[in-house]
C-alpha positions, 0 to 999 in steps of 0.5 A, a space after each residue: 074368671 073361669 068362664 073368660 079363661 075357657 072361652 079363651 083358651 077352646 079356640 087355640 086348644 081345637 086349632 092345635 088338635 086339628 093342626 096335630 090331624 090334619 097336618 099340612 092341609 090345615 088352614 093357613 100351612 097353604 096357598 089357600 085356605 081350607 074352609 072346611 077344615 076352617 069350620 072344622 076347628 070352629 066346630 071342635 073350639 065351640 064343643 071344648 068351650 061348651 063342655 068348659 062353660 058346663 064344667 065351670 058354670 055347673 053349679 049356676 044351672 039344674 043338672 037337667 038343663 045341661 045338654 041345653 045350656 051346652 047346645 046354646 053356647 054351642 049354637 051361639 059359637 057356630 052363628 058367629 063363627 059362620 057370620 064372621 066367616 062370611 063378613 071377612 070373605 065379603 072384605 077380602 074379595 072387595 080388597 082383591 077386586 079393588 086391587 085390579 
């Protein structure tokens, strides 16, 4: 249940940092989205959550192969960050084209 609670809660937790930093150029407070900021945040959400997932599951794995099981879940955040990124991109340009 641990586990579930801290996935869910890294992404909003990082959004919330980056909103605090970045202010008004954070995504979606503009006409278009900042990407960058947008990979950003995904970046800050998959290190929270990694660290969490550490702090939670510690006791399942050796203490030696924690940088390792944090870079897989890390990793593994950032692949489907990236991918689901790329998908919604490939849809919303088919949505503008078809609109034309």
């Amino acid at each position: 249940m641990g586990s579930i609670t801290v996935g869910a809660l890294s992404a909003p937790l990082a959004f919330g940092a980056m909103s605090l930093v970045a202010g008004s150029r954070f995504p979606g407070t503009g006409d278009r989205m900042n990407w960058k900021l947008l990979i950003l945040a995904g970046v800050v959400a998959s290190v929270i959550n990694s660290v969490g997932q550490r702090l939670v599951l510690g006791a399942r794995f050796p203490s030696g192969d924690a940088f390792r099981v944090m870079a897989v879940y890390a990793l593994g955040d950032l692949v489907g960050l990236v991918v689901t990124m790329v998908v919604l991109m490939m849809i919303f340009r088919w949505i503008r084209t078809a609109e034309r």
